[in-house]
DOTORLUM-697133 format. One record per residue: residue number from 1; residue in one letter; x, y, z of N, C-alpha, C, O in turn. Coordinates in Angstrom, 1 decimal. Atoms other than C-alpha are relative to their C-alpha. Layout:
BEGIN
<k: NUM	r: A	nX: X	nY: Y	nZ: Z	caX: X	caY: Y	caZ: Z	cX: X	cY: Y	cZ: Z	oX: X	oY: Y	oZ: Z>
...
This chain:
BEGIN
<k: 1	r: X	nX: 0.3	nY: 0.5	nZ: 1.4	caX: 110.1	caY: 63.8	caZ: 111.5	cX: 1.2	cY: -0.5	cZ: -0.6	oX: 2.3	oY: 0.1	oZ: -0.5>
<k: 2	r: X	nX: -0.8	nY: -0.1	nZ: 0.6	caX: 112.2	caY: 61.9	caZ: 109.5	cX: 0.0	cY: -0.5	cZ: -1.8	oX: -0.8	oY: -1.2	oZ: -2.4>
<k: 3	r: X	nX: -0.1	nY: -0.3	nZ: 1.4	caX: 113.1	caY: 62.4	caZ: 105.9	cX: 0.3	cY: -1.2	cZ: -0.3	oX: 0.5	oY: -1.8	oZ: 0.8>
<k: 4	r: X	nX: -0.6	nY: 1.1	nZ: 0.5	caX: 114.3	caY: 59.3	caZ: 103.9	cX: 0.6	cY: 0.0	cZ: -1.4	oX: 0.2	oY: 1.1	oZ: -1.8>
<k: 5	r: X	nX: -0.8	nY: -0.3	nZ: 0.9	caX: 116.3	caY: 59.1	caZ: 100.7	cX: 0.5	cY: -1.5	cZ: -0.5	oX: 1.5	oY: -2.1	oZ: 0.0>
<k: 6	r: X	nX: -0.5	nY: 1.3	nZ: 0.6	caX: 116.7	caY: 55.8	caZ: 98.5	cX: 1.0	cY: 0.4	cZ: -1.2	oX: 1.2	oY: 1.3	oZ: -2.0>
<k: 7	r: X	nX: -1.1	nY: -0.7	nZ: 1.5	caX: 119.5	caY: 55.4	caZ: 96.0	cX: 0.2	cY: -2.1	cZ: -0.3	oX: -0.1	oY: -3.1	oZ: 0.3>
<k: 8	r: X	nX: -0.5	nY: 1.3	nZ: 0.3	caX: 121.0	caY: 52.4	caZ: 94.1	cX: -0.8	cY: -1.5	cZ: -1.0	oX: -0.5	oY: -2.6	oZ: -1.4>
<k: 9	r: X	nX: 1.0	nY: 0.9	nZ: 1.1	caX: 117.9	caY: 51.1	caZ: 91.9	cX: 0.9	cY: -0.5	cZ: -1.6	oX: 2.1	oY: -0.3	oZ: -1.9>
<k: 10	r: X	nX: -0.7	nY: 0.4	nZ: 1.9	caX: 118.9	caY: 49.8	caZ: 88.0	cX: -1.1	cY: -0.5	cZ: -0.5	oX: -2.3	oY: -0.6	oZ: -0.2>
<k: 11	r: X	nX: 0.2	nY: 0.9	nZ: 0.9	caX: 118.7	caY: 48.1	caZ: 85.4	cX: 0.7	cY: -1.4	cZ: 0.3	oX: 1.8	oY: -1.1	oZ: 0.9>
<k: 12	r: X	nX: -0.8	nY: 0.6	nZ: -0.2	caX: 120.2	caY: 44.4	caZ: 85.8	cX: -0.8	cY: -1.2	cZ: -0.5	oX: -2.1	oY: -1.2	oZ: -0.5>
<k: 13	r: X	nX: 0.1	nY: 0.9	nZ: 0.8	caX: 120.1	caY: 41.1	caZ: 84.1	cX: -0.5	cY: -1.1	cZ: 1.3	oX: -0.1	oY: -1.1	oZ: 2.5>
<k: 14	r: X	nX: 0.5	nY: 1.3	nZ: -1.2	caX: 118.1	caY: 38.0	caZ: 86.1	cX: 1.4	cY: -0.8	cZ: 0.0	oX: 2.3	oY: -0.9	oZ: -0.9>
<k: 15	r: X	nX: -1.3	nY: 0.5	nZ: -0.9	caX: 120.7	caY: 36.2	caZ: 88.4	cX: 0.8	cY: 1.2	cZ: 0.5	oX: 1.5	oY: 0.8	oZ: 1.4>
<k: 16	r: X	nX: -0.9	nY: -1.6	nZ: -0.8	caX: 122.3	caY: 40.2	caZ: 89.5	cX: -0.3	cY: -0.2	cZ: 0.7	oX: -1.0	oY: -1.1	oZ: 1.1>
<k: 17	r: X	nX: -0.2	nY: -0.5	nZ: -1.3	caX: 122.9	caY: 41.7	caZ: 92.0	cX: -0.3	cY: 1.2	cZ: 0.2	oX: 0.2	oY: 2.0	oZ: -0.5>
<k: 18	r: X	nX: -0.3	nY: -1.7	nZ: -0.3	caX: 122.0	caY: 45.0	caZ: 93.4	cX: -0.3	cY: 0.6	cZ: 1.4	oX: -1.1	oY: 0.0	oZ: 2.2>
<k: 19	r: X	nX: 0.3	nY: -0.7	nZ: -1.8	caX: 122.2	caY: 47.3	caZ: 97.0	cX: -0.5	cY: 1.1	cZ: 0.3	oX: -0.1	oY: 2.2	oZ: 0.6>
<k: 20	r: X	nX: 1.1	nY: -1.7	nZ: -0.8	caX: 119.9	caY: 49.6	caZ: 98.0	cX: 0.6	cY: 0.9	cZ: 0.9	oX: 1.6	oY: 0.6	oZ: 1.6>
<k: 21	r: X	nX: -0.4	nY: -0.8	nZ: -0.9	caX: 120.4	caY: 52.2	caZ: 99.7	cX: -0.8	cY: 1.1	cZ: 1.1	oX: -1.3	oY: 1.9	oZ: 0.4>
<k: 22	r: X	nX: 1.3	nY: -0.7	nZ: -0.1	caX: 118.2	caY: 54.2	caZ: 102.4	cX: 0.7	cY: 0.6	cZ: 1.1	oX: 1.2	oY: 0.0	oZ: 2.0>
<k: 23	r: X	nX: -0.6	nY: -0.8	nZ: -1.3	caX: 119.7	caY: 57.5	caZ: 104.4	cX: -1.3	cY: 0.6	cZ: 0.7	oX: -2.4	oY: 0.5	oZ: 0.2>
<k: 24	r: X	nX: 0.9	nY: -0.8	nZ: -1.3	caX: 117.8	caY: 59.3	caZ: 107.2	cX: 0.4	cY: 0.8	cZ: 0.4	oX: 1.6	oY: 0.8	oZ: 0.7>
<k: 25	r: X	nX: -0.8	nY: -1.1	nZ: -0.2	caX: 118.1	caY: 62.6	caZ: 108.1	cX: -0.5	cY: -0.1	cZ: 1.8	oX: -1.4	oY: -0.8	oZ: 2.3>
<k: 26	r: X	nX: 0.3	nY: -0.1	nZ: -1.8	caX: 118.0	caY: 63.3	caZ: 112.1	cX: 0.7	cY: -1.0	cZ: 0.4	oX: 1.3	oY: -2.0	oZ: -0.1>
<k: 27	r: X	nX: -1.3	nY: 0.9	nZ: -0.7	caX: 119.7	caY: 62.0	caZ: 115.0	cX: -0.6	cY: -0.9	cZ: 0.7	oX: 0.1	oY: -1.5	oZ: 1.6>
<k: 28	r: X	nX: 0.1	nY: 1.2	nZ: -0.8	caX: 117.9	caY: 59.6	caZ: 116.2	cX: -0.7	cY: -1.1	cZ: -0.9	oX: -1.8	oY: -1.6	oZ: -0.6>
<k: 29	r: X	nX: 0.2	nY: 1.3	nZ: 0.6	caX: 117.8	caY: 56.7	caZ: 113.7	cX: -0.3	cY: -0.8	cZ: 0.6	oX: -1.3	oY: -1.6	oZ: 0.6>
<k: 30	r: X	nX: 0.3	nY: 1.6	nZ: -0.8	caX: 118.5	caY: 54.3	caZ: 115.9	cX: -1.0	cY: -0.4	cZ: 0.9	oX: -0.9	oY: -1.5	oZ: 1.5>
<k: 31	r: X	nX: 1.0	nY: 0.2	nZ: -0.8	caX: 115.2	caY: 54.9	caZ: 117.6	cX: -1.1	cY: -0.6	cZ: -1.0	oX: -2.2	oY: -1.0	oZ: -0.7>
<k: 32	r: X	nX: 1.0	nY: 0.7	nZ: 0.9	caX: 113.7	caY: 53.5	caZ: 114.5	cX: 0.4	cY: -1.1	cZ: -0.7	oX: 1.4	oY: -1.3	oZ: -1.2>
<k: 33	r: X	nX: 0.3	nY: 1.5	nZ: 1.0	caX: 112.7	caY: 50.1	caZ: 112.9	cX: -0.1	cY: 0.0	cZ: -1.1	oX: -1.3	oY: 0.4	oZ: -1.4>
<k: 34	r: X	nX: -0.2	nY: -0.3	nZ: 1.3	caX: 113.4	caY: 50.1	caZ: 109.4	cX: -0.6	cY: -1.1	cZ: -0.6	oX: -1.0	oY: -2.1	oZ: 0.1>
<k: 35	r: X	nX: 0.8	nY: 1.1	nZ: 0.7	caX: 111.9	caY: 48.0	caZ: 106.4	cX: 0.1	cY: 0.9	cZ: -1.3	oX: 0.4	oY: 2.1	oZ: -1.4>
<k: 36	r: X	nX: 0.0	nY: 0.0	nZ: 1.4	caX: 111.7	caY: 47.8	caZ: 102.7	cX: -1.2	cY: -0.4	cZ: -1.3	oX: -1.0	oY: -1.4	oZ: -1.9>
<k: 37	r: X	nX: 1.3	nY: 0.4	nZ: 0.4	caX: 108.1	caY: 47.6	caZ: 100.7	cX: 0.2	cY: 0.3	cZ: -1.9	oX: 0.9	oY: 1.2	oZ: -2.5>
<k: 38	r: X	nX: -0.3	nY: 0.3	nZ: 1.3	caX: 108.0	caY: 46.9	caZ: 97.0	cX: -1.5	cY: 0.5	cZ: -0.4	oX: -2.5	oY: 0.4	oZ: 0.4>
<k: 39	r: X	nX: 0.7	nY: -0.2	nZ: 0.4	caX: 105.7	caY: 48.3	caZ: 94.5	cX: -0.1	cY: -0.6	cZ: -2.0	oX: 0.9	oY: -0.4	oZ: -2.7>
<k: 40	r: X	nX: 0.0	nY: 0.1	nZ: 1.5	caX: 104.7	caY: 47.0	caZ: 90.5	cX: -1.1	cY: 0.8	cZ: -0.3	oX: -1.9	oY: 1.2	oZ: 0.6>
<k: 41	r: X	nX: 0.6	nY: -1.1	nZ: 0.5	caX: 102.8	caY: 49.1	caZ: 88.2	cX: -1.5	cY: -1.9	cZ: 0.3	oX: -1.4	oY: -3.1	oZ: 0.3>
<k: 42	r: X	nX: 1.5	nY: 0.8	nZ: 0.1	caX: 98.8	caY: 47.6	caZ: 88.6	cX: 0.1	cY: -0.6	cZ: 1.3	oX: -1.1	oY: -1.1	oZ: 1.6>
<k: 43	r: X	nX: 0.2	nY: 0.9	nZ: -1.4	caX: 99.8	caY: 45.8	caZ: 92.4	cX: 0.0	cY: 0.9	cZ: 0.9	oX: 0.6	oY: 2.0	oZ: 1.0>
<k: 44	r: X	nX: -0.8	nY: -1.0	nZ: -1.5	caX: 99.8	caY: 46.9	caZ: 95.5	cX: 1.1	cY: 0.0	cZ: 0.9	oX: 1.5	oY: -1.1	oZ: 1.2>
<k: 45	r: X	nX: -1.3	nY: -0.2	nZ: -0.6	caX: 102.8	caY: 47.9	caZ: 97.5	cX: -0.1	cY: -1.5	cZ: 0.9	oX: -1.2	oY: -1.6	oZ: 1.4>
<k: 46	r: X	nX: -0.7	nY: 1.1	nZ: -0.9	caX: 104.0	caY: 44.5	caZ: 99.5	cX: 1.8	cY: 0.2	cZ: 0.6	oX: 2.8	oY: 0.6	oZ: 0.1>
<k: 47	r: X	nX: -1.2	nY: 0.1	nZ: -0.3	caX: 106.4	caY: 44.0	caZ: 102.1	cX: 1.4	cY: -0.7	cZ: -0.5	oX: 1.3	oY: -1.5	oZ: -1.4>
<k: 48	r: X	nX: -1.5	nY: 0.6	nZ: 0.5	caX: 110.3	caY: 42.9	caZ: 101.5	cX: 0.4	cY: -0.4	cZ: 0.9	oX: 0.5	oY: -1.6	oZ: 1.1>
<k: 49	r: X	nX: -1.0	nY: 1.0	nZ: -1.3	caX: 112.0	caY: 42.6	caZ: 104.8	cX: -0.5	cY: 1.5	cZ: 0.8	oX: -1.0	oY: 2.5	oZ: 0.3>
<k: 50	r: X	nX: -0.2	nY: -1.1	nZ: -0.4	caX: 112.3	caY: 44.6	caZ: 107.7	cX: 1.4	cY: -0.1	cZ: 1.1	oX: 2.2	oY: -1.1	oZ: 0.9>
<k: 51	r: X	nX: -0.9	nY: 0.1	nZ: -1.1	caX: 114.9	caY: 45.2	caZ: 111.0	cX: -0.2	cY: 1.2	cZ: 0.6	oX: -0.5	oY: 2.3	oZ: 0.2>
<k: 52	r: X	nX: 0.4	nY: -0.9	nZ: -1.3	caX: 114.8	caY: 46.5	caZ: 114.2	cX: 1.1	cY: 1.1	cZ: 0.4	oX: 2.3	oY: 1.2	oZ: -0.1>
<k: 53	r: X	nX: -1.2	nY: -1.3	nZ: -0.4	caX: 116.7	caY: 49.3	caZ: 115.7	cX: 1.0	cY: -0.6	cZ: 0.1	oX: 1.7	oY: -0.2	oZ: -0.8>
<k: 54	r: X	nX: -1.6	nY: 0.3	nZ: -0.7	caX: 119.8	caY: 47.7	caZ: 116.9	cX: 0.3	cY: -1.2	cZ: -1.4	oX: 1.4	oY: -1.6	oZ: -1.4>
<k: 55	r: X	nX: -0.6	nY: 1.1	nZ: 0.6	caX: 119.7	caY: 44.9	caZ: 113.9	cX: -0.2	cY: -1.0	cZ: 0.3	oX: -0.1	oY: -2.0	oZ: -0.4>
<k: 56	r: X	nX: -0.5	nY: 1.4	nZ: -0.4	caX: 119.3	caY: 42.4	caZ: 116.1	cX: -0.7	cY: -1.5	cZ: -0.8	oX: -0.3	oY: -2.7	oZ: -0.9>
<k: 57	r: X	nX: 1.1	nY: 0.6	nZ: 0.6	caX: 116.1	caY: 41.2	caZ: 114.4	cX: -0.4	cY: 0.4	cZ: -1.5	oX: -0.7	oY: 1.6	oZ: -1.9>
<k: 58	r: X	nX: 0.5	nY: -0.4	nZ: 1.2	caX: 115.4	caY: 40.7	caZ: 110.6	cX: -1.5	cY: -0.5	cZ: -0.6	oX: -1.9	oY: -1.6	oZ: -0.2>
<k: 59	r: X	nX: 0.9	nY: 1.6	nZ: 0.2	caX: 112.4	caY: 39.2	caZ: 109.0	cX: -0.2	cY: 0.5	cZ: -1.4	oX: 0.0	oY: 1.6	oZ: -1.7>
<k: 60	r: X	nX: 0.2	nY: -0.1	nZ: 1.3	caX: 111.3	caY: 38.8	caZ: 105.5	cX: -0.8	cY: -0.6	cZ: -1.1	oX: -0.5	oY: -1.8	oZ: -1.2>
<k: 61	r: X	nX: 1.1	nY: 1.0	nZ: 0.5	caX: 108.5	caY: 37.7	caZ: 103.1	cX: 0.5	cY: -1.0	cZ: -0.6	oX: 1.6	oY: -0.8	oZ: -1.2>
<k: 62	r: X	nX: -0.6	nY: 1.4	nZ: 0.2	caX: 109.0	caY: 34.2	caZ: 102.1	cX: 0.5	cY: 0.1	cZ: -1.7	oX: 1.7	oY: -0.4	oZ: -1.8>
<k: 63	r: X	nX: -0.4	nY: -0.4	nZ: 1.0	caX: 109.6	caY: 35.0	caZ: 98.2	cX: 1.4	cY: 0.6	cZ: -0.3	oX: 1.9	oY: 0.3	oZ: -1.4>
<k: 64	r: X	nX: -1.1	nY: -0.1	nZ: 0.3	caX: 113.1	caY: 36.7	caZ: 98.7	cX: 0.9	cY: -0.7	cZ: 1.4	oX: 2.1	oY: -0.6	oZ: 1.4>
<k: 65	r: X	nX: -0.7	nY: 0.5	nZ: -1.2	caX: 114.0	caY: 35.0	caZ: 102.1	cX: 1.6	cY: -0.8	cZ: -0.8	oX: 1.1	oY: -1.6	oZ: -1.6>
<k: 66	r: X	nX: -0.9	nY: 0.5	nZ: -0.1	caX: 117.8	caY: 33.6	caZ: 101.3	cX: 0.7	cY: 0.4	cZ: -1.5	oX: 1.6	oY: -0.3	oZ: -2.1>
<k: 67	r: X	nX: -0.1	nY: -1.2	nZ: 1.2	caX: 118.1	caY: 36.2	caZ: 98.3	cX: 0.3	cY: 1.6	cZ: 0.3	oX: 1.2	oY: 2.2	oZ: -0.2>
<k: 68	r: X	nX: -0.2	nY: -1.2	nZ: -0.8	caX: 117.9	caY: 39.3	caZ: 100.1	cX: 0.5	cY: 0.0	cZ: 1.1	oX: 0.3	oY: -1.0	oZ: 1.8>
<k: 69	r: X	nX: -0.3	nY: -0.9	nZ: -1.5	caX: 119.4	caY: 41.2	caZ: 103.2	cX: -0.1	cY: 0.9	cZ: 0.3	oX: 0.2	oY: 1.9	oZ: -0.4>
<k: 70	r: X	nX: 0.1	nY: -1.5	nZ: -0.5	caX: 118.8	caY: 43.8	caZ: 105.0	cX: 1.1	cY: 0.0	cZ: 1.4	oX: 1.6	oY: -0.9	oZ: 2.1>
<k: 71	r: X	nX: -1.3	nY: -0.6	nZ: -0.7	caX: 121.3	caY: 45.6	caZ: 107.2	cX: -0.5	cY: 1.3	cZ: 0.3	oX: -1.4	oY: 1.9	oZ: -0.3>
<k: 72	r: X	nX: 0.0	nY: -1.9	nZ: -0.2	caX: 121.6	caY: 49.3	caZ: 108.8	cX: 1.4	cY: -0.2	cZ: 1.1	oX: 1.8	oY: -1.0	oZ: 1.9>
<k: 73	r: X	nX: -0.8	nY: -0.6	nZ: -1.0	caX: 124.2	caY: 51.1	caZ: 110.2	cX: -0.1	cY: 1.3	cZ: 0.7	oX: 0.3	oY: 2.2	oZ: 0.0>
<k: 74	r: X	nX: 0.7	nY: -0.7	nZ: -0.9	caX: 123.1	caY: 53.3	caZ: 112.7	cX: 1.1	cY: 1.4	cZ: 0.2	oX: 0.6	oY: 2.5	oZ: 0.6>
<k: 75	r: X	nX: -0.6	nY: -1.1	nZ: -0.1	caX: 126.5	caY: 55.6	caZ: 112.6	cX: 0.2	cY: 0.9	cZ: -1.2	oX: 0.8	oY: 1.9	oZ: -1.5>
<k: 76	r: X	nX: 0.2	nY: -1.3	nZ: 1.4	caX: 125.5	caY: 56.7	caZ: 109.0	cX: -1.2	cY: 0.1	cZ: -0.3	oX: -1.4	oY: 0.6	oZ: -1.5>
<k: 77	r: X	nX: 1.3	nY: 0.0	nZ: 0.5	caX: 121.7	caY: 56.4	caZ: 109.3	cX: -0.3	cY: -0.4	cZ: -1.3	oX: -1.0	oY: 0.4	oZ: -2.0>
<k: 78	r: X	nX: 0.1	nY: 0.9	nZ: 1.2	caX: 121.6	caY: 54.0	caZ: 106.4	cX: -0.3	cY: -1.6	cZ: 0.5	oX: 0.2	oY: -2.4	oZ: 1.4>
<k: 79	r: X	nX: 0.4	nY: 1.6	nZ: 0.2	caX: 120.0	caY: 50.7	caZ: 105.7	cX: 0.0	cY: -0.4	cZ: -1.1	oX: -0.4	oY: 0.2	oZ: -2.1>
<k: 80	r: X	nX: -0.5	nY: 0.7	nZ: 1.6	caX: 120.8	caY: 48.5	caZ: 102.9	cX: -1.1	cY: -1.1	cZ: -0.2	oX: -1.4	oY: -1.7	oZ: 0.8>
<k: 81	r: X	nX: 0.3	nY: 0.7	nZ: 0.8	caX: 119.0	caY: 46.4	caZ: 100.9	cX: 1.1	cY: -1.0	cZ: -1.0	oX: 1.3	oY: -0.5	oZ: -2.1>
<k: 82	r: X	nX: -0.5	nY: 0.7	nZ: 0.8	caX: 121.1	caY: 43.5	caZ: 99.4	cX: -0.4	cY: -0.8	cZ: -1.2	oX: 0.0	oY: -1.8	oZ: -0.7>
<k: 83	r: X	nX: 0.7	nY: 0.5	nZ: 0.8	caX: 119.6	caY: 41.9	caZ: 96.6	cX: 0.5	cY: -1.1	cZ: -1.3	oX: 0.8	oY: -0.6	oZ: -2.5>
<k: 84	r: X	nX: -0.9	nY: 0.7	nZ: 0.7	caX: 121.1	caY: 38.7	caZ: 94.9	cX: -1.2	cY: -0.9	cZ: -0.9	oX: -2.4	oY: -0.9	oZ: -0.7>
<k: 85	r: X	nX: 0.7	nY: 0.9	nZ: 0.8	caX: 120.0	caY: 36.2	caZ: 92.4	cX: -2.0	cY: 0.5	cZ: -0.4	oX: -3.1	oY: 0.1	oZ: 0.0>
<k: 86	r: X	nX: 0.9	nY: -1.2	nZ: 0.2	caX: 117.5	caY: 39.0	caZ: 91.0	cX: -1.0	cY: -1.0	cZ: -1.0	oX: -0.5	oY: -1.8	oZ: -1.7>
<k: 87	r: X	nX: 0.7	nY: 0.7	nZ: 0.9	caX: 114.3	caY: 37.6	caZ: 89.2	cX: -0.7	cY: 1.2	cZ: -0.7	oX: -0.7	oY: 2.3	oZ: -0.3>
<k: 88	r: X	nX: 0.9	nY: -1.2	nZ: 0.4	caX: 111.9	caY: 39.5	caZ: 86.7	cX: -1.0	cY: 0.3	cZ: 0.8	oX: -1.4	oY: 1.5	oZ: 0.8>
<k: 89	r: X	nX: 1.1	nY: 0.0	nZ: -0.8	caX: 109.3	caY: 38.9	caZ: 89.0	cX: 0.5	cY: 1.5	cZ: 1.1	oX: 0.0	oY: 2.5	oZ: 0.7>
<k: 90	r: X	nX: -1.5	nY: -0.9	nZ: -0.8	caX: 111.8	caY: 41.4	caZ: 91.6	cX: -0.7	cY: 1.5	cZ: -0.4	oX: -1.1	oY: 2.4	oZ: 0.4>
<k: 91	r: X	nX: 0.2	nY: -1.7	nZ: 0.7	caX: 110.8	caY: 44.7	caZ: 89.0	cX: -0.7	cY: 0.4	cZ: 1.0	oX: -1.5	oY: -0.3	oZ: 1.7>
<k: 92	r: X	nX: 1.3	nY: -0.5	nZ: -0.9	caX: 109.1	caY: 46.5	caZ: 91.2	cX: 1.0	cY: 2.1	cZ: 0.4	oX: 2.3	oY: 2.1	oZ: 0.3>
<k: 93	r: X	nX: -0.3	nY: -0.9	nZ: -0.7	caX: 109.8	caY: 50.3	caZ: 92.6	cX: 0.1	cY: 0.0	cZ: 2.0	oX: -0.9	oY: -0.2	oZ: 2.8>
<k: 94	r: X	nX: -0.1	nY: 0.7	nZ: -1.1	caX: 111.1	caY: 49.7	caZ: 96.1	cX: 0.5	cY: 1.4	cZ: 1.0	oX: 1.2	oY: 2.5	oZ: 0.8>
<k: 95	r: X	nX: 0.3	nY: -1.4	nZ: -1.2	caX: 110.5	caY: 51.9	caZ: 99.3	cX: 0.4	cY: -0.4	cZ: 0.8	oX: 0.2	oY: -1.5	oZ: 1.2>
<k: 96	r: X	nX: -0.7	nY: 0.3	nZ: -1.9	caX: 112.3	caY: 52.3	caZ: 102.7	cX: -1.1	cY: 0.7	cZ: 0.5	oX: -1.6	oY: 1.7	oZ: -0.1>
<k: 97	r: X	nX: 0.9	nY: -0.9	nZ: -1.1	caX: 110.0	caY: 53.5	caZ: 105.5	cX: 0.8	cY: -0.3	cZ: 1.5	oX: 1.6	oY: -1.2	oZ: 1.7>
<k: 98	r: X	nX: -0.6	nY: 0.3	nZ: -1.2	caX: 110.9	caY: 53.9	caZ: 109.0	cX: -1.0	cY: 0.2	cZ: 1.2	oX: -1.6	oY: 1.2	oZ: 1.1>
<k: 99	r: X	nX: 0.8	nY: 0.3	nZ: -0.9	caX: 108.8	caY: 53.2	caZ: 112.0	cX: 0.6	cY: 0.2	cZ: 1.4	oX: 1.5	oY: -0.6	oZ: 1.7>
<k: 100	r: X	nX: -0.7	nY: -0.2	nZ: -1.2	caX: 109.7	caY: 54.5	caZ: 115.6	cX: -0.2	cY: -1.2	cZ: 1.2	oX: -1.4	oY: -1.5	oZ: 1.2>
<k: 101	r: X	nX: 0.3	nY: 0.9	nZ: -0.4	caX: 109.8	caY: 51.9	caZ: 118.0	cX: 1.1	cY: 0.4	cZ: 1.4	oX: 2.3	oY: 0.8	oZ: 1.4>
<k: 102	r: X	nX: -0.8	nY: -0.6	nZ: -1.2	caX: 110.7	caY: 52.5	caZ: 122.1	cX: 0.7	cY: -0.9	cZ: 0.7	oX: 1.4	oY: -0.6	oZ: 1.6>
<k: 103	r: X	nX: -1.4	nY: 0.6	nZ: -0.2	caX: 112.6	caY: 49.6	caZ: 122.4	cX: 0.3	cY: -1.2	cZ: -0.9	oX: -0.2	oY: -1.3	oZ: -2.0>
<k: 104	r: X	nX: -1.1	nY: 0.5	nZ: 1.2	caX: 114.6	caY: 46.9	caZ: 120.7	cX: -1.7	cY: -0.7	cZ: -0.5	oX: -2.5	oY: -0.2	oZ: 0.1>
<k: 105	r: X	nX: 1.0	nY: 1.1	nZ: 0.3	caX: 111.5	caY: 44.2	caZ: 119.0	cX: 0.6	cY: -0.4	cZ: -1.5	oX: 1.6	oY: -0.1	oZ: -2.2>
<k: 106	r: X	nX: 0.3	nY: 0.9	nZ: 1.2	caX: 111.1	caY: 42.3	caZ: 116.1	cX: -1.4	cY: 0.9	cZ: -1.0	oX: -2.7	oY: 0.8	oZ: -0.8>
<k: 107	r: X	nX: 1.1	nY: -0.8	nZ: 1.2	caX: 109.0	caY: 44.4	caZ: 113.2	cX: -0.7	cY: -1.2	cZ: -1.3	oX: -0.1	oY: -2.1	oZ: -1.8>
<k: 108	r: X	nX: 0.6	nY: 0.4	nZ: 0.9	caX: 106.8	caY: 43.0	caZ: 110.8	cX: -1.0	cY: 0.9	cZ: -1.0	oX: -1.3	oY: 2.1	oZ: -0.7>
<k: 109	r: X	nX: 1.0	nY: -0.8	nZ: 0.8	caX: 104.4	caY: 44.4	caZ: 108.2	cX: -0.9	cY: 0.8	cZ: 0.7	oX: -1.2	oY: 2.0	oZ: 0.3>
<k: 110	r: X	nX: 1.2	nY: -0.9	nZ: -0.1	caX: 101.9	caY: 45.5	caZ: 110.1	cX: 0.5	cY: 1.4	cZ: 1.3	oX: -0.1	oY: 2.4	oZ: 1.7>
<k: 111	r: X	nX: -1.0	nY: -1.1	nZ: -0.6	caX: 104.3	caY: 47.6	caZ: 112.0	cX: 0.3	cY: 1.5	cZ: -0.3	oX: 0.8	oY: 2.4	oZ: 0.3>
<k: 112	r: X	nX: -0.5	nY: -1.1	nZ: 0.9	caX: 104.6	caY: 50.1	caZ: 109.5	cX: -1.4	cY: 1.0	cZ: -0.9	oX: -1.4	oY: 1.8	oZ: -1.8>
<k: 113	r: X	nX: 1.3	nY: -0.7	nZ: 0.3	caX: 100.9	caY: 51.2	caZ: 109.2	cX: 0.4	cY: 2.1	cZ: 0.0	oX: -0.1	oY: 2.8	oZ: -0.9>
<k: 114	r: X	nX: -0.4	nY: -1.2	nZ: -0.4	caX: 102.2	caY: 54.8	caZ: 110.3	cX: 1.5	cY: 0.3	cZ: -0.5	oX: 2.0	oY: 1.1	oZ: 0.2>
<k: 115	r: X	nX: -1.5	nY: -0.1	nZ: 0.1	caX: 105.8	caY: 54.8	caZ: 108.9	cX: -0.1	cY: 1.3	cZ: -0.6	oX: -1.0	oY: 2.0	oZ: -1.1>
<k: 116	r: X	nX: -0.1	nY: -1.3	nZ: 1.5	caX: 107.2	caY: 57.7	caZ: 106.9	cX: 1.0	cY: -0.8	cZ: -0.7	oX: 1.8	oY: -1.6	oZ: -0.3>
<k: 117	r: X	nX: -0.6	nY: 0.5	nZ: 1.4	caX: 108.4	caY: 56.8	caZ: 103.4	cX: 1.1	cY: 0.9	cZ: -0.5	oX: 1.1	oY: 2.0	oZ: -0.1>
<k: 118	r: X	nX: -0.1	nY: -0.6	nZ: 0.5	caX: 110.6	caY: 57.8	caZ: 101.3	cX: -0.5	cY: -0.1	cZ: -1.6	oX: -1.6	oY: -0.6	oZ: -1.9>
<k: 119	r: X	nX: 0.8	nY: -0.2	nZ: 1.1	caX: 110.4	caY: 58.5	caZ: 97.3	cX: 0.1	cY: -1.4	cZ: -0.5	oX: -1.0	oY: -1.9	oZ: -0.7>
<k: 120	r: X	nX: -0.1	nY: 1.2	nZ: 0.2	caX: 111.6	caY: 55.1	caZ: 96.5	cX: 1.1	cY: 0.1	cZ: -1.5	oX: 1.5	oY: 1.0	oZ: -2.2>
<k: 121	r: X	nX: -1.2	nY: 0.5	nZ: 1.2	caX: 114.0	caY: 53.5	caZ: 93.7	cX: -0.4	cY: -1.5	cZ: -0.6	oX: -0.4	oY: -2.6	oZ: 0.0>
<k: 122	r: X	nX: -0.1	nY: 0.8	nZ: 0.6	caX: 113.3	caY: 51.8	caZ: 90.7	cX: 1.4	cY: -1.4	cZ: -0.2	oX: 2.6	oY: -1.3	oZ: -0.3>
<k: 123	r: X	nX: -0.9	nY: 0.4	nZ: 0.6	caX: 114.5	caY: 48.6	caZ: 90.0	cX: -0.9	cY: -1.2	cZ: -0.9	oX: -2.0	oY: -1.7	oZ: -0.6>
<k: 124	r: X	nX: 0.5	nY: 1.1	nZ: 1.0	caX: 114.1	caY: 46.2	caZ: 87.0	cX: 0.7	cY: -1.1	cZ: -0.6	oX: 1.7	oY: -0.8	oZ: -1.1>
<k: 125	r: X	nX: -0.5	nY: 1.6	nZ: 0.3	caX: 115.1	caY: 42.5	caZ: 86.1	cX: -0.6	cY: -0.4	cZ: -1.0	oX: -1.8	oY: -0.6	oZ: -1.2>
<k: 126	r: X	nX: 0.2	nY: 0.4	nZ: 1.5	caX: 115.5	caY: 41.7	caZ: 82.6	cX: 0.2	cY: -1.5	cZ: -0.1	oX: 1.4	oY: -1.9	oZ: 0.0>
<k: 127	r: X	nX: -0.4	nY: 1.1	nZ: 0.5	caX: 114.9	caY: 38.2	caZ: 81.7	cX: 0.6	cY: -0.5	cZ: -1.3	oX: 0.8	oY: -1.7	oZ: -1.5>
């Protein structure tokens, strides 16, 4: 099983910046595919981005593609969320899940039917 732990949500003005943060407890992170799913009050949760065990592969819904990043580093069981040129649209409460996967691939949404979540972290973009 693994646990997850977001940090790094706000408050911040449209055009910010902010970086997520998502630890994992246990030792075998890097056997999992990580990703980031967004929630607003009244919508349903939608994908953000995701990446594969090793990094090699990212992908991301077309709405923050060249705005966001995602990243992990595998020797601190953390994956980041970069998040630049912040819109109001953005508000949302935003979730890491992690997805085990038995060797390297390319993740996408539907990847993550089974993930475990964590609690998630507010964030909000003030126009």
């Amino acid at each position: 099983q693994v646990q997850l732990v977001e940090s790094g949500g706000g408050l911040v003005q449209a055009g910010g910046s902010l970086r997520l943060s998502c630890v994992a407890s246990g030792r075998t992170f890097s056997s999992y595919a990580m990703g980031w799913f967004r929630q607003a009050p009244g919508k349903e949760r939608e994908f953000v981005a995701a990446i594969s065990r090793s990094g090699g592969s990212t992908n991301y819904r077309d709405s923050v593609k060249g705005r966001f990043t995602i990243s992990r580093d595998n020797a601190k069981n953390t994956v980041y969320l970069q998040m630049n040129s912040l819109r109001p649209e953005d508000t949302a409460g935003y979730y890491c899940a992690a997805v085990r996967t038995y060797w390297e691939m390319s993740v996408t949404e539907e990847h993550f039917k089974d993930a475990y979540w964590g609690q998630g972290t507010q964030v909000t973009v003030s126009s």
